[in-house]
ZADO-1210 file (C-alpha; in nm, 4 decimals, padded with zeros to 6 digits):
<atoms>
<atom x="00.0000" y="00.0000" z="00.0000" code="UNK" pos="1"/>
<atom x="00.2672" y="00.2683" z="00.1328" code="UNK" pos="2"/>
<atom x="00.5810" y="00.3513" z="-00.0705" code="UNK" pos="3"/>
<atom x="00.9109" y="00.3088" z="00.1108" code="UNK" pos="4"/>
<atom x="00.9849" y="00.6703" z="00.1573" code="UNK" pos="5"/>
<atom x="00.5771" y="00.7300" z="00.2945" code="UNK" pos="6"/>
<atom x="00.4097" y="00.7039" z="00.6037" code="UNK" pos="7"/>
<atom x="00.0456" y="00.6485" z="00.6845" code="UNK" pos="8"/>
<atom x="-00.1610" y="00.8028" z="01.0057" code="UNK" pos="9"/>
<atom x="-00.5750" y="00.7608" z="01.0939" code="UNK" pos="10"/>
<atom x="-00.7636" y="01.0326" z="01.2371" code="UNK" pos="11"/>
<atom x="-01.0719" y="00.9763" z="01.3984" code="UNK" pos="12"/>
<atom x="-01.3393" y="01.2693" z="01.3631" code="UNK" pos="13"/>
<atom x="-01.7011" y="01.3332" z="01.3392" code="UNK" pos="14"/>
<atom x="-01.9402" y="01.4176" z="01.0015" code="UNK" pos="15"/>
<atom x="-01.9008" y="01.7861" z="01.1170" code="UNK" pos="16"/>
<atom x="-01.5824" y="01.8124" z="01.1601" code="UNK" pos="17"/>
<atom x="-01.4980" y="01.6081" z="00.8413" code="UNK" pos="18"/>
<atom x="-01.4537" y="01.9015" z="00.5814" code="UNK" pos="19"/>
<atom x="-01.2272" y="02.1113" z="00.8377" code="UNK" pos="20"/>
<atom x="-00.9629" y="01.8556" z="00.9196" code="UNK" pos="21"/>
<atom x="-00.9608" y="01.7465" z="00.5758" code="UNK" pos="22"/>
<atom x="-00.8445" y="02.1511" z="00.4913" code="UNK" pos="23"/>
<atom x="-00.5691" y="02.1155" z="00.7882" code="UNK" pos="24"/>
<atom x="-00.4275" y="01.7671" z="00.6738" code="UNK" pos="25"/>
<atom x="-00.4098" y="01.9383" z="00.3304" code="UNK" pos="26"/>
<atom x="-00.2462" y="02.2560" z="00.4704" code="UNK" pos="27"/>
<atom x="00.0182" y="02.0744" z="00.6971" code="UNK" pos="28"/>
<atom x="00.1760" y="01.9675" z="00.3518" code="UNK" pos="29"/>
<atom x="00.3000" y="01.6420" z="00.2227" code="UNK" pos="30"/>
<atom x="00.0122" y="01.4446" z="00.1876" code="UNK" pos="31"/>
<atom x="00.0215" y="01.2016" z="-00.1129" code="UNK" pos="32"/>
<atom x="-00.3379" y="01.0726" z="-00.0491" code="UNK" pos="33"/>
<atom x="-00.6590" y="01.0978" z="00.1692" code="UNK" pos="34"/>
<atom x="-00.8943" y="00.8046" z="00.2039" code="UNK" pos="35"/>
<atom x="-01.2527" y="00.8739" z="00.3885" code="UNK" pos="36"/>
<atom x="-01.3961" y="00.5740" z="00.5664" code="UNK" pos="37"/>
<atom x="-01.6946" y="00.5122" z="00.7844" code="UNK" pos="38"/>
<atom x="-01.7162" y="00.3906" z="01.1217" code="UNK" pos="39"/>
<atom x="-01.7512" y="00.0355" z="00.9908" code="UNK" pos="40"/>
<atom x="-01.3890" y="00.0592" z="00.7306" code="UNK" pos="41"/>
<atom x="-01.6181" y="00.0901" z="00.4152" code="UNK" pos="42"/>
<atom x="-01.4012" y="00.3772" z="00.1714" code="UNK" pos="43"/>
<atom x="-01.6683" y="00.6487" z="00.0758" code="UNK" pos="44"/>
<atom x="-01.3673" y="00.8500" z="-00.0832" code="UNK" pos="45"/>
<atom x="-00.9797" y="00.8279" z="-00.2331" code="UNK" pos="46"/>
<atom x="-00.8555" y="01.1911" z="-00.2898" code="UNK" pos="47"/>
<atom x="-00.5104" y="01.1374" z="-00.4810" code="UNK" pos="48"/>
<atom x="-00.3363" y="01.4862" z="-00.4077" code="UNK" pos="49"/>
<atom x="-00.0117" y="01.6123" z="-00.5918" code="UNK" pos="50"/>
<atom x="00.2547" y="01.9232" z="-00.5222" code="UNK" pos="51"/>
<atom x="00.0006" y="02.1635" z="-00.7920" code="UNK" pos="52"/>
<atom x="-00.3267" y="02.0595" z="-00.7050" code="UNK" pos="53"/>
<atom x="-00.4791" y="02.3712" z="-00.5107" code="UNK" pos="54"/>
<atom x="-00.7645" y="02.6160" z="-00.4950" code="UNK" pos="55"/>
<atom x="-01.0140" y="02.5694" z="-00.7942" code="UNK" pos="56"/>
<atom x="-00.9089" y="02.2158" z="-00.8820" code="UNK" pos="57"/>
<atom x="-00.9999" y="02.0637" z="-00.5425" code="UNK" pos="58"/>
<atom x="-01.3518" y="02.2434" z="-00.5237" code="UNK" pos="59"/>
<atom x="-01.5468" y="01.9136" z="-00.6423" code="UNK" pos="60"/>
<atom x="-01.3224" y="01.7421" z="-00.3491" code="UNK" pos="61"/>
<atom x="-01.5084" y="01.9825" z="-00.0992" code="UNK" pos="62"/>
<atom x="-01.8426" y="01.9051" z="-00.2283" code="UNK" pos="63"/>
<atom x="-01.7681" y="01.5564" z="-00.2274" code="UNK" pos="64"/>
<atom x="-01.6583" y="01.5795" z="00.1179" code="UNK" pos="65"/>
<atom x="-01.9463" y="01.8009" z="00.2110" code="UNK" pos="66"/>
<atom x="-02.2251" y="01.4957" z="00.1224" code="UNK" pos="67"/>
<atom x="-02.0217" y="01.2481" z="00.2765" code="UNK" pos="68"/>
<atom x="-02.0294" y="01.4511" z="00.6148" code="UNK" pos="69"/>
<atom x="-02.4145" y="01.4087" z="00.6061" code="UNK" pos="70"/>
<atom x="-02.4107" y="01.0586" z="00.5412" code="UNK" pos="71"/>
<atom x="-02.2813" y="00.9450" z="00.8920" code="UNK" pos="72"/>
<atom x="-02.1516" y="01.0595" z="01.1868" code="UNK" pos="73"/>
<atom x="-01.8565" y="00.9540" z="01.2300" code="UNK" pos="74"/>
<atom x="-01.5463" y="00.8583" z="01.0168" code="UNK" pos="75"/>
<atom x="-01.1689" y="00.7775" z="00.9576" code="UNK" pos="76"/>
<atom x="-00.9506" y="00.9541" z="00.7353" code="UNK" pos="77"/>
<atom x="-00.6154" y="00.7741" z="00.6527" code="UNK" pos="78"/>
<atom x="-00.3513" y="00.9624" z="00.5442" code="UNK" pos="79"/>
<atom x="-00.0922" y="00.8948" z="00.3250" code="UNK" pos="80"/>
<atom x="00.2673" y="01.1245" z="00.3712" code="UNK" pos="81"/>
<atom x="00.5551" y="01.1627" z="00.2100" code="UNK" pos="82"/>
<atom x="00.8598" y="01.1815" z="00.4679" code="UNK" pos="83"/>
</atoms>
């Protein structure tokens, strides 16, 4: 799954909170890929993310996001880092 020079973390949040730590992961840098998951491990989203892809080009991601948050409450986002 993980390329030798990546690392992979879980964060645990809640449909509402969903959206806003998906912006922080982003901003923190680094991040290769973002997988959404439900409480039960079922993937509802893969977001692939490269060094240019910013600002108009992830606005479907946010709407994406935005109706998975009301789908249930609470999920696991596994990230994927470059070290």
């Amino acid at each position: 799954m993980s390329e030798p020079n990546t690392h992979y973390e879980e964060f645990h949040v809640n449909g509402e909170s969903l959206v806003a730590k998906i912006k922080e992961i982003i901003h923190e840098g680094n991040v290769r890929r973002i997988i959404i998951k439900d409480e039960k491990g079922n993937t509802y989203i893969e977001i692939p993310l490269t060094v240019g892809v910013v600002g108009v080009v992830l606005l479907p991601v946010w709407a994406a996001v935005g109706a998975i948050a009301a789908l249930a409450a609470n999920f696991t986002i596994g990230v994927e880092k470059a070290d």
